[in-house]
C-alpha positions in Angstrom: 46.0 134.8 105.9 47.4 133.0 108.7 47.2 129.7 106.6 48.7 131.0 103.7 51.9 132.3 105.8 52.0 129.2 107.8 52.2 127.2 104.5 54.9 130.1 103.2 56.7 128.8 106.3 56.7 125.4 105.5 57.8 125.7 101.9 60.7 128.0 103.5 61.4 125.2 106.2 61.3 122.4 103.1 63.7 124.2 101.2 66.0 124.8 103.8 66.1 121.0 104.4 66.7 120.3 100.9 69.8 122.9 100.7 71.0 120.6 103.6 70.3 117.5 101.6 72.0 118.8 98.8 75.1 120.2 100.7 75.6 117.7 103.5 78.8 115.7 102.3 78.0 111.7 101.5 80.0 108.8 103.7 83.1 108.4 102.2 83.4 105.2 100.5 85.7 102.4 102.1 87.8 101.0 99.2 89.2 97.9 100.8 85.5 97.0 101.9 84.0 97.6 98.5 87.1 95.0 97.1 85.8 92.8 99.5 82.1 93.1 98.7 82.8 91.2 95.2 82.2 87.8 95.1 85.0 87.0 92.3 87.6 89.2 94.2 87.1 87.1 97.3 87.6 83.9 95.4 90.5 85.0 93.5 91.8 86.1 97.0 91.1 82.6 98.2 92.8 81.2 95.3 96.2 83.4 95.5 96.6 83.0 98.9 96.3 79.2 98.7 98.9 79.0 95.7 101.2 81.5 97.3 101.2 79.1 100.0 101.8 76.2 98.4 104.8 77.8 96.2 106.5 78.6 99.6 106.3 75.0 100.4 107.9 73.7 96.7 110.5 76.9 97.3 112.0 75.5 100.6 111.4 71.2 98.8 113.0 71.9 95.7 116.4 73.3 96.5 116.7 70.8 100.0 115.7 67.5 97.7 118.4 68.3 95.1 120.8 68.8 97.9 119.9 65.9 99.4 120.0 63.8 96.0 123.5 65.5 95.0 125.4 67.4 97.9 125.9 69.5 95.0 125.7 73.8 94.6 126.1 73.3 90.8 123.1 70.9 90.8 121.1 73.7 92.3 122.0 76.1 90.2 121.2 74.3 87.1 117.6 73.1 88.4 116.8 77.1 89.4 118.7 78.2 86.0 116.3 76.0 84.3 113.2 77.5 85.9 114.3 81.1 85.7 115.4 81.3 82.1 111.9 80.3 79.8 110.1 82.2 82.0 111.9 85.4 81.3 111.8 84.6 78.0 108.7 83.5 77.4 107.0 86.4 79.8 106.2 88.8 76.4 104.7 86.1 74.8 102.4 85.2 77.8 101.8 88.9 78.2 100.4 88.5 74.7 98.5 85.2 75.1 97.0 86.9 78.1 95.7 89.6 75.9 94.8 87.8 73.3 92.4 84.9 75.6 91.9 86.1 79.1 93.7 86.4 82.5 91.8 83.8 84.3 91.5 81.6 81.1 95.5 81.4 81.2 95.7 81.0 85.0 93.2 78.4 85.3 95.4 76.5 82.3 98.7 77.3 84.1 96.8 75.9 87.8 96.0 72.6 85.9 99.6 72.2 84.1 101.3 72.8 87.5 98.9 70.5 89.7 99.9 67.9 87.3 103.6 68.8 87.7 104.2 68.9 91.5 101.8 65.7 91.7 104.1 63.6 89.3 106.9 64.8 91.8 105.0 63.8 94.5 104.2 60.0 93.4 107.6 60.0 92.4 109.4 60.8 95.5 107.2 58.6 97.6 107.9 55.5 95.4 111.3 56.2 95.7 111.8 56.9 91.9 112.9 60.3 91.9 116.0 61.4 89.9 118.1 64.4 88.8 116.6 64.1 85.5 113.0 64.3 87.0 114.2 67.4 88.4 115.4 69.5 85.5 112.1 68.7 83.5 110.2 69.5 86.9 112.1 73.1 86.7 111.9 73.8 83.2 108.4 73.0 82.8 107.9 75.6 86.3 109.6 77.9 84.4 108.2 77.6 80.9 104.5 77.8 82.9 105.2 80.9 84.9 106.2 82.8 81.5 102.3 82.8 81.0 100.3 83.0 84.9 102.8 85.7 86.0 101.4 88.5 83.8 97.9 87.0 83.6 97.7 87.1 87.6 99.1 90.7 87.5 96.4 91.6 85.0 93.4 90.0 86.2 92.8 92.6 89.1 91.7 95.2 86.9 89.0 93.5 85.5 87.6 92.7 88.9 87.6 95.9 90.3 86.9 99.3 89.7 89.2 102.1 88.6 88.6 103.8 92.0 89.3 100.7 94.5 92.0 99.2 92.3 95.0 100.3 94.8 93.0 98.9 97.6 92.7 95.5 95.4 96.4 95.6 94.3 96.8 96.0 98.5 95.4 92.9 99.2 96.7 90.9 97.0 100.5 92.0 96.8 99.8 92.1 101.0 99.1 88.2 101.3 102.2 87.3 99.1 104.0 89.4 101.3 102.5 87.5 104.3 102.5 84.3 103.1 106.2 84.9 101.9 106.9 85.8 105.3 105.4 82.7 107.0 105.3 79.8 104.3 109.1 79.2 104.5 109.2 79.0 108.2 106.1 76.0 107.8 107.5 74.4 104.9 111.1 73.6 107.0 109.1 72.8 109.8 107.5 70.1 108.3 110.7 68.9 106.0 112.9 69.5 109.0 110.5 66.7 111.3 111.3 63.7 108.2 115.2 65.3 108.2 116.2 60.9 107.7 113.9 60.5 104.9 112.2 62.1 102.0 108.9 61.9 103.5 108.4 65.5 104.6 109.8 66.7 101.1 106.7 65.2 99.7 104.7 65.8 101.7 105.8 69.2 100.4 105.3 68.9 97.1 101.8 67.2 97.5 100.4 70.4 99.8 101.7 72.3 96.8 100.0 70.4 94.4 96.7 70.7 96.4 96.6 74.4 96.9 97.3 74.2 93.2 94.2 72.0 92.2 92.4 74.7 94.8 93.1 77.6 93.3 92.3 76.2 89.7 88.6 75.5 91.2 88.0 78.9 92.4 89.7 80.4 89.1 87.1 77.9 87.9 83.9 79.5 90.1 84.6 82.9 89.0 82.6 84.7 86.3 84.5 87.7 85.4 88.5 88.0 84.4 88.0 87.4 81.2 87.3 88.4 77.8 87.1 91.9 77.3 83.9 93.0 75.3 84.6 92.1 71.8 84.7 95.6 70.2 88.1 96.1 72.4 89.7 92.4 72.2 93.2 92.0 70.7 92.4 91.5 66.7 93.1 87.6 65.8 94.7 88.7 63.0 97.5 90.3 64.7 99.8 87.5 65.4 101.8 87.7 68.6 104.8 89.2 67.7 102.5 91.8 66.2 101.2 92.5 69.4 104.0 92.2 71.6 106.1 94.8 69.4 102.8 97.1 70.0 103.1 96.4 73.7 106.7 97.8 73.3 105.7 100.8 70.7 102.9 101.8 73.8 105.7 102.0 76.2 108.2 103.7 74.4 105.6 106.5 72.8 104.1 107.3 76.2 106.9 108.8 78.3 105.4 109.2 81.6 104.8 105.4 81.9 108.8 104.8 80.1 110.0 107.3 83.3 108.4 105.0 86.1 109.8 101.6 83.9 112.9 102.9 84.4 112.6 104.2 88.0 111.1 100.7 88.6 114.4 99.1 86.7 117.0 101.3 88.7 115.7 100.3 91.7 115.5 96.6 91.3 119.5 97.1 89.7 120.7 99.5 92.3 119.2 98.3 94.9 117.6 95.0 95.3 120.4 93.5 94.0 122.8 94.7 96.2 120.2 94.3 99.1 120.2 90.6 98.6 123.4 90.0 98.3 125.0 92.4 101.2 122.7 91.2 103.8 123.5 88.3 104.3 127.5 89.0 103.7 127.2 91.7 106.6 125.1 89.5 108.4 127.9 86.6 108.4 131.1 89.0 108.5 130.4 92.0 110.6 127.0 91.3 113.3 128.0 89.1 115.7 124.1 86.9 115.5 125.2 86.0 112.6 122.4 83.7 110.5 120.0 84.8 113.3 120.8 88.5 112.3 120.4 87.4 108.4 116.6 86.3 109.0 115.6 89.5 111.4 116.8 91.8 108.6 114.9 90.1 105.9 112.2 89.6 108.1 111.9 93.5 108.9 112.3 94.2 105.4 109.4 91.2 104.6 107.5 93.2 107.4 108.0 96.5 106.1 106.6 95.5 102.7 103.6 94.3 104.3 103.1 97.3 105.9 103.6 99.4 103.1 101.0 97.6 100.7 98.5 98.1 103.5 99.1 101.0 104.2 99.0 102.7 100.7 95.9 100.4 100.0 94.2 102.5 103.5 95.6 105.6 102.9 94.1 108.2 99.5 96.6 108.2 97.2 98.4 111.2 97.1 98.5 113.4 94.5 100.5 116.1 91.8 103.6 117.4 93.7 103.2 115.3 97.1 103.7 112.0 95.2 106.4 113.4 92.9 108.2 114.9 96.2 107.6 111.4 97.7 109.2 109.4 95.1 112.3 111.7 94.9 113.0 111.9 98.8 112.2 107.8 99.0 114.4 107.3 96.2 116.9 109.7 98.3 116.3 107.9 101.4 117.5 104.3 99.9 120.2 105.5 99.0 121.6 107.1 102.1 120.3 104.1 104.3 121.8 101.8 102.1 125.6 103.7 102.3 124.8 104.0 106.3 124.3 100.5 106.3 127.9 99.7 104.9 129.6 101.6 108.1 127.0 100.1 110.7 127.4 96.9 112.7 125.0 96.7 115.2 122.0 94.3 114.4 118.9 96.5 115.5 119.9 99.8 114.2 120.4 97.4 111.0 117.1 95.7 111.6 115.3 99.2 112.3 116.8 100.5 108.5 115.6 97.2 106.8 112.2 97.7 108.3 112.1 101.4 107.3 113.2 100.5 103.4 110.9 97.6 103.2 107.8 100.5 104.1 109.0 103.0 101.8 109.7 99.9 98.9 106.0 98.6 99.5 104.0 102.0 99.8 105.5 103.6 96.8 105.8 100.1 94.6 102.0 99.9 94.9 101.3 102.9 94.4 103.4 103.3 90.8 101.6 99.4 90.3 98.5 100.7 90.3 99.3 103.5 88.5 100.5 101.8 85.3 97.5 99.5 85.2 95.2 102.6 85.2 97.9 104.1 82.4 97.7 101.0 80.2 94.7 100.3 77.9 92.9 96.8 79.1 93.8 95.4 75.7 97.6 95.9 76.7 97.4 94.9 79.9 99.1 91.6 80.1 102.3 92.3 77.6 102.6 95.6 80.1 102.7 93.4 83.1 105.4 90.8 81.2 107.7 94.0 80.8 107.3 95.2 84.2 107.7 91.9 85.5 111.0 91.6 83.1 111.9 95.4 84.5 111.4 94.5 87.5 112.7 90.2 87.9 114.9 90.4 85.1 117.3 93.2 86.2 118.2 91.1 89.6 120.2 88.4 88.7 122.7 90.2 86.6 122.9 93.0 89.4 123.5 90.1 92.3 126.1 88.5 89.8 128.2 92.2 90.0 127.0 92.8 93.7 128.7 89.8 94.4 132.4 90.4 92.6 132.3 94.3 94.5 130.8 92.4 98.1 133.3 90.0 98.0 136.0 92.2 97.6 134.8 95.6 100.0 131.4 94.7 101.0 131.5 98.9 102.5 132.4 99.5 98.8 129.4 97.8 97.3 126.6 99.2 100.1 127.9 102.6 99.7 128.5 102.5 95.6 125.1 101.3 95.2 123.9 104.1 97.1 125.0 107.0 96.0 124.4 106.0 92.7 120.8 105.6 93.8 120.9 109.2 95.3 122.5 110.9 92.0 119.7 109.2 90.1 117.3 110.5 92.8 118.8 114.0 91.3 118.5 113.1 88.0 115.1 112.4 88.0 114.0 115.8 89.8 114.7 117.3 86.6 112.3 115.3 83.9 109.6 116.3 82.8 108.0 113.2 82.4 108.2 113.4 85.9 105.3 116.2 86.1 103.4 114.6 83.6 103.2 111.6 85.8 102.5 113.0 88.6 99.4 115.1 87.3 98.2 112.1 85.5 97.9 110.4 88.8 96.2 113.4 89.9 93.5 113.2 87.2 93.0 109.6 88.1 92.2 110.7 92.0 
């Protein structure tokens, strides 16, 4: 009797400890470490870094060796012109070759044609042989190149990582450009500044860049996934490019959650970014009394704040239904009313404090809707979605500096305050779509 209750007991005590089992609550995952567990994520992370780097080093050469061979602003222009132009337009059609082959395939082409590019302006500069000429082909065949690696490096993330640690991956990565971007330059005029007589630091320059570029096109080489996608969802070969970038653009259009965030992502780049690069600087010169030192904390802060905001949305959950449609409204709100402030302020830290405070809003939410869209967009679409975003995002700029700069130079209060209130009626605007809601749950459904 006394066994058959003591073993009632223990059944009673072993169930109890199972229903504890059961209910006790498993350790939440760490995203950023699980990116970081993956072997191909760390290389490609090794890789990115090491070309970011190097491009900070040809962005500070470039422009001082065509000054220095010239003395001449319309020089300059033509050499960036010549870079910025093919790869606008040819950033659907890499979108689509992308698709069609794979994202590392077309990086690791786009590694080798560049290494060979910045090393031909390396041998060149050191014999002594360089010339305008050189220059323009050196640009237009930058340009023409990053048409295809943009998208393919803002698809290949995806198809390293899973859906549920992609934001922390996206972190990373769009975190070390932001860091690099932030301490490159500063290295790069360093080094050119030490050989100011000569054109030695210049390529020495362009020959670091060409090494982090033959780096990264090993480790693109190492990795074993960023590729093909399995063959029963590959892009058909008989659907020619054009085919396939008018379906990337038919996607878009049908799906109006995702065409609400392209053109939140294109307002602010117009509205805003624009007019942020070219005030800056004009209210750095005319109105704070540091001057150029004033026009390098400001960018800085906003560098810094960037930074901080892809960290901290890749630590932070996502947020979800009605706290991220609140949040993009009032951030939206927010730009726009620090911006008109900014018009009416002159004092450098209150200025510096406001830069900062964008930069973290611009970074947290900008990853956030990133991240979003690649989990919207079918894998097969991937790389002609990241071409327009790129082309909603990059393409927008220059034609909104071009008119920031006929308002700043007439009433630069005009053009900080202009720019934001139209940022805060389209703030308003977009509190009443109903796209809006649908974006905002699908993120939900995604948590």
């Amino acid at each position: 009797m006394e066994t058959t209750k003591s073993l009632q007991m223990q059944k009673t005590e072993f169930s109890v400890d199972a229903d504890y089992q059961k209910t006790e609550p498993k350790p939440k995952e760490n995203a950023v470490l699980n990116v970081l567990s993956l072997r191909d994520f760390r290389l490609l992370f090794v890789g990115v870094s090491t070309s970011l780097l190097g491009d900070q080093f040809a962005l500070i050469a470039t422009p001082w060796l065509v000054l220095q061979l010239t003395g001449d602003p319309l020089a300059l222009g033509i050499v960036l012109a010549l870079e910025g132009i093919p790869r606008a337009l040819f950033m659907l059609f890499g979108g689509a070759i992308t698709d069609r082959f794979s994202p590392r395939i077309v990086m690791l082409a786009s590694d080798i044609v560049r290494f060979v590019l910045t090393t031909l302006m390396t041998i060149v500069i050191f014999t002594g042989a360089v010339q305008m000429w050189m220059l323009y082909a050196f640009g237009l065949g930058f340009g023409l190149v990053a048409g295809f690696a943009v998208p393919a490096g803002n698809s290949i993330v995806p198809r390293l990582v899973k859906e549920k640690d992609l934001q922390a991956g996206n972190s990373i990565i769009m975190g070390v450009g932001q860091l690099v971007g932030f301490i490159g330059p500063v290295v790069a005029g360093v080094l050119i500044g030490q050989f100011s007589q000569s054109f030695l630091g210049i390529g020495l320059a362009f020959g670091i860049d060409a090494a982090t570029f033959a780096v990264s096109a090993v480790v693109l080489g190492l990795m074993r996934s960023g590729g093909k996608l399995p063959s029963s969802t590959e892009v058909p070969d008989k659907e020619n490019i054009w085919a396939a970038i008018a379906a990337g653009l038919k996607y878009l259009w049908n799906d109006e959650a995702l065409r609400l965030i392209f053109l939140v992502i294109a307002a602010v780049n117009f509205l805003f970014v624009g007019p942020i690069l070219v005030g800056v600087p004009v209210l750095a010169d005319q109105r704070l009394a540091e001057g150029a030192l004033a026009f390098g904390l400001l960018m800085s802060g906003f560098a810094g704040g960037n930074l901080g905001g892809f960290l901290l949305a890749g630590a932070l959950p996502r947020p979800s239904g009605r706290t991220i449609r609140l949040l993009l409204i009032a951030l939206l709100a927010v730009f726009g009313i620090a911006m008109g402030v900014m018009g009416f302020i002159n004092l450098t830290w209150i200025d510096f404090g406001l830069m900062l405070l964008l930069g973290l809003g611009t970074g947290y939410i900008t990853l956030i809707l990133f991240t979003w869209i690649q989990t919207r967009t079918p894998q097969t679409m991937l790389g002609r979605m990241m071409s327009l975003l790129m082309l909603a995002s990059a393409g927008l700029i220059p034609v909104s500096q071009a008119i920031s700069g006929a308002v700043g130079a007439w009433n630069l209060t005009l053009l900080l305050v202009s720019a934001g209130g139209m940022i805060v009626v389209f703030s308003i605007w977009i509190t009443f779509q109903p796209a809006l809601v649908t974006f905002s749950e699908s993120l939900s459904t995604n948590n």
